[in-house]
N, C-alpha and C positions, 0 to 999 in steps of 0.2 A: 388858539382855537377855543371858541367858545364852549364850555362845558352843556348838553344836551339838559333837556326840563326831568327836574327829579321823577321819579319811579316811584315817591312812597317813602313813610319815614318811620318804619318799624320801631324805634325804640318809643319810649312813653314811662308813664309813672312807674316807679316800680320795677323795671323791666335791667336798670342798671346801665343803661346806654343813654347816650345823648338823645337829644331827639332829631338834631341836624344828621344823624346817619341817612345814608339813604340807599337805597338797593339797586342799579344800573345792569342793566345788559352791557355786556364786554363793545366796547368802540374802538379805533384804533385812536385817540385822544389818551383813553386810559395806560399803553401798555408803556409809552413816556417815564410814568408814574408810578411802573411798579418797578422799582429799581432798588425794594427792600431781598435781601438776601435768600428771604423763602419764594421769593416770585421768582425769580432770575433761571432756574432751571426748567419751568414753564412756558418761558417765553417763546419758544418755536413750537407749542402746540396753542397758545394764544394767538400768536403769528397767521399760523391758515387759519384759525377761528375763526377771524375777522376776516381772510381774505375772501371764505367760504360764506358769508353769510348772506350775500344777495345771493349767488346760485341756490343756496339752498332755502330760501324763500320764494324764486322764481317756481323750484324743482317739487315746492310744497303747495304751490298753487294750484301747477298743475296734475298732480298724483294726489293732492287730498290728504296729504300724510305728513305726518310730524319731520323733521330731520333727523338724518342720523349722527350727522355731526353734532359735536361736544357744545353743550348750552354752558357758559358762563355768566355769572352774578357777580360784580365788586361790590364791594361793601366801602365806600368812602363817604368822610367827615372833613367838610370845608375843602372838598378837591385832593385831598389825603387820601389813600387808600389804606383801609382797616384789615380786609381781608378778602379772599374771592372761593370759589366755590364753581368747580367744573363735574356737569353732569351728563351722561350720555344715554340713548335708548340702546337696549341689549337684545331687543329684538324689533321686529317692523311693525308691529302690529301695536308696539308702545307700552305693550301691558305693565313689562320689568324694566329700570331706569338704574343706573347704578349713579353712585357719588365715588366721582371717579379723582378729584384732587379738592380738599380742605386746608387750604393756608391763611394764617392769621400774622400780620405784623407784631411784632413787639409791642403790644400793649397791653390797657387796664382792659378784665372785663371777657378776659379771650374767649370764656366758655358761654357769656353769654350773646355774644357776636356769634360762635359756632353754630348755637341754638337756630338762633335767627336766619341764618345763612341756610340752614337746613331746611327749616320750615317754612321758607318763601321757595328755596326748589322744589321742594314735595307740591306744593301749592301751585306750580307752575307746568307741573310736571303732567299735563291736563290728560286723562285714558288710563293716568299706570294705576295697574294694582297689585305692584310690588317694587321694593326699594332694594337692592342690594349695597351693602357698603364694606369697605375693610379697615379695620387700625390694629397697631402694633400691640401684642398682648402687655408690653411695657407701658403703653398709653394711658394713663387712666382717665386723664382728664378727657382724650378721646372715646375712649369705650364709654363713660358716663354721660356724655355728649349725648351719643346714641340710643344708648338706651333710655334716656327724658325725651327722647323723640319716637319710642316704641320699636327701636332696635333691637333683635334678639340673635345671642351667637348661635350660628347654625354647624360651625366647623372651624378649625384650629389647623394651619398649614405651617411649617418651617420651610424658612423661605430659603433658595441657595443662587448662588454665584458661578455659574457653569463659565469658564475663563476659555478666552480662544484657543480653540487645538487644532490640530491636523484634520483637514477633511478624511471622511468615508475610514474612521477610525474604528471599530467595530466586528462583529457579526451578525449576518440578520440570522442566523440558524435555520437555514433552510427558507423561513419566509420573501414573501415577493417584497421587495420596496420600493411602493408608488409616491409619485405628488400628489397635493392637494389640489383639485380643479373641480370643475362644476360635475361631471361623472364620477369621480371618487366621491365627493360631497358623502353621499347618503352612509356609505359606511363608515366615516367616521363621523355622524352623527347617530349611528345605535352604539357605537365603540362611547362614544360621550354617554349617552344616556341609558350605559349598562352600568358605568363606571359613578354613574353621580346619585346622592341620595334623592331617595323619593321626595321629599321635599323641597330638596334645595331643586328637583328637578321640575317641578309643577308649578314652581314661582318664577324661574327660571323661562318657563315658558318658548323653547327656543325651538326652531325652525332649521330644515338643512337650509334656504338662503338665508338666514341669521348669521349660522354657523361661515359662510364666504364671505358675507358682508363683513362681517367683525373682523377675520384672518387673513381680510385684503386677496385667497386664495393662495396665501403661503403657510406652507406645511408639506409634510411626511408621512407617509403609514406604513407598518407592516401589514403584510396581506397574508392570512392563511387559505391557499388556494383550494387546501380538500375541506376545510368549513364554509369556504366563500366568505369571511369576515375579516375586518381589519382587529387587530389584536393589542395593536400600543402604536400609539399616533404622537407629533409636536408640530404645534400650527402655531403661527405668530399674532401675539395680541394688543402686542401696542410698544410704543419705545418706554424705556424706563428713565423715568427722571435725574436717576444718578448715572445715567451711560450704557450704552446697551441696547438691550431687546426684553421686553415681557414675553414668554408663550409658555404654553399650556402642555405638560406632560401628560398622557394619558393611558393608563397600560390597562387593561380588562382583567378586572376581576379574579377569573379564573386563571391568567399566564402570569400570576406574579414573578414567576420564575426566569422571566424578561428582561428583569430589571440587574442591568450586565451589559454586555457586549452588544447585545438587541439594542438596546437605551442609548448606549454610547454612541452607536451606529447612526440611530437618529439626531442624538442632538448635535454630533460632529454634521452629517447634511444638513440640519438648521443650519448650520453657522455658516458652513461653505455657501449656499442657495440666500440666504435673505439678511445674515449678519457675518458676512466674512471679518474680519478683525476686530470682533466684538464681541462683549461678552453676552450671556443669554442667562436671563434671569426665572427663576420656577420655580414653583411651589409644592409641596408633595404634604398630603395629610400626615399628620404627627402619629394617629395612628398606622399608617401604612410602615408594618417596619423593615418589610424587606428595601422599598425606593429607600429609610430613611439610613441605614447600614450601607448600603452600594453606593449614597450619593458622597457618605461621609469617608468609604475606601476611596473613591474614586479620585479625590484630588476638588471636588467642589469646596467652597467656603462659605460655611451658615454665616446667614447672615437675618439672625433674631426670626418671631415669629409673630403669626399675621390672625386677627382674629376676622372672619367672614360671618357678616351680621346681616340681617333679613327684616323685613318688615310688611307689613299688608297694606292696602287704602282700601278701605270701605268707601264707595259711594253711595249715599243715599239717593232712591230713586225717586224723583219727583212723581209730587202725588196730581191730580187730577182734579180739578177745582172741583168742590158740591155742586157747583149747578150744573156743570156737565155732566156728572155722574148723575143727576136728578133729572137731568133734558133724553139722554142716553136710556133710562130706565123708564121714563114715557113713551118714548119713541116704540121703544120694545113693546107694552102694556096695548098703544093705540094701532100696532101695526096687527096685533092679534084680530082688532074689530074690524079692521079695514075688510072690504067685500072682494071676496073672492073672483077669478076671473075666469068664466067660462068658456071650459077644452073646448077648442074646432074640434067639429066633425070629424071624423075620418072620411076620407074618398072610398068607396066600396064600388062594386061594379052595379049595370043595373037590376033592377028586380029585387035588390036586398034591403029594400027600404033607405038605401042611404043618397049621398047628393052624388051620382053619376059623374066622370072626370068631364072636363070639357074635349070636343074630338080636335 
């Protein structure tokens, strides 16, 4: 099959790439191709990529809105693949985009491919005015990456390995435990955004349909019935590369004292309801040290730690040609001169001097 007309050919003087690179939206021609060792665990989220991409161009037609399925980029030289680059909206409205997978083959150059890979997403990434991304605090040439593209760490997670156990393993301590559906929705999105910094929360930009759309509607809460709020939730956020499940531990602030039997409770129902024989992969801030002592009694397995980096897009607003602004400002000046147009009458009865109604 004949390879599609190039996209563009980012590299140039100076820049330390070839200039036959070129930047492709994902086809199903390319995933043939990716049969280097760091693609290969990708491949079934590449897989619907491509199967999802007319629906969700038909589905963008007609709704006026970005997709929310994953946008991928390759990067290949001479029908080579260099590297690709999967990115997702993290909410509907497009503001926030994360850079959800960075893989680079084996070769010369990698950091300056990474560059470029970045900065034609961002550039693609048309509405957002915000990037979220994550690399291994071990990373450097990753975290450097990022921050020449105006990356800043906003928080520091050690990640863990919660291994299949027994369902409904736990205590919820008196609390109620609900699923996550369209009516629970709301409380665990004040449960999320009592528990997330003010900042990472206003970039973040998220929505309770945000919060379903991303966790497909799979997840857990505890319910405190005499506060009426959910207190420590785990919703599912994506499969994890190495095996497994990604979701979201969540415990509020003020119940750190949760983190126990309550926790256990929950992520043993994650795994029975949405990853039975599987393991469940989570993140818990390195300052948090009550989760980071219960995960490490518990039986989980650290598995290194995750640096979560932020960025802004300033768009400049388009200015307004001078002569409009100089036709606009006449308009204004000649409509003051324009003549006035004189009130009707009022109808009055007769004898008042005024025009009599007709009978």
């Amino acid at each position: 099959m004949e390879a599609p007309p190039s996209h563009g050919s980012p590299g140039g003087e100076g820049s330390g790439l070839d200039t036959t690179l070129r930047l492709d939206p994902l086809a199903g021609w390319h995933i043939p191709l990716l049969h280097d060792p760091a693609y290969l665990p990708l491949h079934p989220l590449l897989q619907r990529a491509v199967l999802l991409t007319m629906p969700q161009r038909l589905l963008q037609l007609l709704t006026s809105r970005p997709s929310l399925g994953p946008q991928v980029l390759v990067a290949l030289r001479q029908q080579t693949p260099q590297g690709l680059i999967v990115t997702r909206r993290l909410n509907r409205s497009g503001s926030c985009w994360q850079v959800q997978h960075l893989r680079l083959s084996a070769t010369q150059a990698r950091r300056e491919l990474a560059g470029t890979l970045l900065r034609e997403a961002i550039r693609r990434g048309r509405g957002a005015s915000s990037w979220i991304a994550t690399a291994s605090s071990l990373d450097r040439d990753r975290l450097a990456v990022l921050r020449e593209q105006g990356f800043q760490p906003l928080r520091t997670d050690r990640l863990w390995r919660w291994p299949p156990t027994s369902p409904c393993r736990g205590d919820a301590a008196g609390l109620e435990l609900r699923p996550l559906n369209r009516r629970t929705a709301p409380e665990l999105w004040h449960l999320e955004q009592a528990a997330c910094a003010a900042q990472l929360r206003q970039l973040l930009d998220r929505r309770v349909d945000d919060l379903l759309a991303q966790s497909h509607g799979r997840g857990w809460m505890l319910f405190d019935p005499c506060r009426e709020q959910a207190v420590a939730a785990v919703r599912w956020i994506g499969e994890h590369a190495g095996g497994g499940h990604d979701v979201k531990l969540t415990v509020h602030p003020g119940w750190q004292h949760l983190f126990g039997d309550a926790t256990a409770l929950l992520l043993s129902q994650a795994q029975h309801s949405f990853a039975e024989g599987h393991a469940l992969w989570l993140g818990c801030d390195v300052s948090q040290e009550n989760g980071q002592r219960w995960l490490a009694q518990s039986g989980a397995e650290e598995r290194g730690e995750r640096v979560l980096m932020a960025r802004s897009v300033w768009h400049r607003q388009e200015l307004r040609a001078p002569a409009q602004l100089a036709a606009r400002r006449l308009e204004a000046v000649w409509e003051q001169w324009q003549p006035r147009r004189q009130p009707m009458p009022t109808p009055v009865g007769p004898g008042q001097g005024g025009v009599a109604d007709a009978p």
